[in-house]
C-alpha positions in Angstrom: -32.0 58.3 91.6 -29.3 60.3 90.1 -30.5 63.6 92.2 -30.4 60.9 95.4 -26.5 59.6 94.4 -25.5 63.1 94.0 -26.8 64.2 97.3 -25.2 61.5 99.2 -22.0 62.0 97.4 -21.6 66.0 98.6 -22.9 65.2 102.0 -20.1 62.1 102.1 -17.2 65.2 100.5 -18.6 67.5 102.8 -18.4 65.5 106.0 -15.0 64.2 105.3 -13.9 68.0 104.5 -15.3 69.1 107.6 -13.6 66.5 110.2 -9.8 67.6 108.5 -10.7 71.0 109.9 -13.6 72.0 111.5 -12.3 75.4 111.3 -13.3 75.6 107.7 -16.1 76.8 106.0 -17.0 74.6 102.5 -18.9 75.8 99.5 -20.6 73.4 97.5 -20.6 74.4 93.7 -22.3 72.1 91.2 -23.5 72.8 88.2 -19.8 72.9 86.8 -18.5 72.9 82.9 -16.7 69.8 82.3 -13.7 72.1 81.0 -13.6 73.9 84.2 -10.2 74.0 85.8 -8.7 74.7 89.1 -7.3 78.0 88.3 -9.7 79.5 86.8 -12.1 78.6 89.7 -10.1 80.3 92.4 -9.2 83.4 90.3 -13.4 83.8 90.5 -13.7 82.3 94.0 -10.5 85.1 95.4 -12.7 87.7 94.1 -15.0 87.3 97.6 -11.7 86.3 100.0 -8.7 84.2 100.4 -9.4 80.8 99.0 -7.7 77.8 101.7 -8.3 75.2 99.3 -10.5 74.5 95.7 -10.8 70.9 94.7 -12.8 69.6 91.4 -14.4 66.3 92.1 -13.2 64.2 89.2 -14.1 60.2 88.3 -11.6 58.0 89.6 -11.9 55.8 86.3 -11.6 58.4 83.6 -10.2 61.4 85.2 -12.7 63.5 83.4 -14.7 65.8 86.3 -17.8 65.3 87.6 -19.2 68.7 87.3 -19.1 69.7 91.0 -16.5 71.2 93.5 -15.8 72.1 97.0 -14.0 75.9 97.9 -12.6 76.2 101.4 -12.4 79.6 102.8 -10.9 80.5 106.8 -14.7 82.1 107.8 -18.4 81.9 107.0 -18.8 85.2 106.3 -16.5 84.7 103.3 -17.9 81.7 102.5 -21.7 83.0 102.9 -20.4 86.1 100.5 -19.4 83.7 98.3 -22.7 82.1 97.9 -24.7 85.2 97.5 -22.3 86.7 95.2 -21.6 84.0 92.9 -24.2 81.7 92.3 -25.7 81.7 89.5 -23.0 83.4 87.9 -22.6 82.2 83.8 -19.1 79.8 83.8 -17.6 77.8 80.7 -21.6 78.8 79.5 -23.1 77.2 82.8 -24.8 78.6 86.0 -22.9 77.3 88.9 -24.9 76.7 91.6 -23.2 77.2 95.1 -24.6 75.9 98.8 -22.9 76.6 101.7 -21.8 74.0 104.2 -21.0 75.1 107.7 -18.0 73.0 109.5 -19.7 70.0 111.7 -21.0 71.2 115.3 -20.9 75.0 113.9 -23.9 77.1 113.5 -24.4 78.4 109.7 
């Protein structure tokens, strides 16, 4: 049930990321230390290309985050890069755990 509520929460993110812009290309990364912050995030998501935008999902009743965020990158070659090079990569002592999410209508 949880897996399930998850699931439809980052296809709901996704979707509403991808009809803002359709020409940007959303990685999914889960998996995410409750500690995590924003900066720290992009200076390890910069390392594969120019980061458009980094958003940490948090709970709208306690603030804390929810352990998942979206990167936005201009092209899927930086966002595929991103992917290959950074997932499972050790962060706040977690493995994050990145999907890719090509905009709506696009081809992966």
């Amino acid at each position: 049930a949880v897996r399930a509520a998850c699931t439809r929460v980052v296809a709901s993110s996704a979707r509403a990321m991808a009809r803002r812009n359709t020409n940007v290309h959303t990685v999914f990364v889960g998996n995410l230390s409750y500690d995590a912050n924003e900066e720290a995030l992009r200076s390890i998501f910069e390392r594969v290309g120019p980061v458009l935008a980094l958003r940490i999902k948090r709970d709208s009743e306690n603030g804390r985050s929810r352990g998942i965020a979206f990167v936005e990158y201009a092209d899927a070659g930086m966002a595929q890069s991103a992917v290959r090079n950074l997932n499972g990569m050790d962060v706040g002592g977690r493995n994050l755990r990145l999907d890719y999410t090509p905009p709506t209508g696009a081809a992966a």
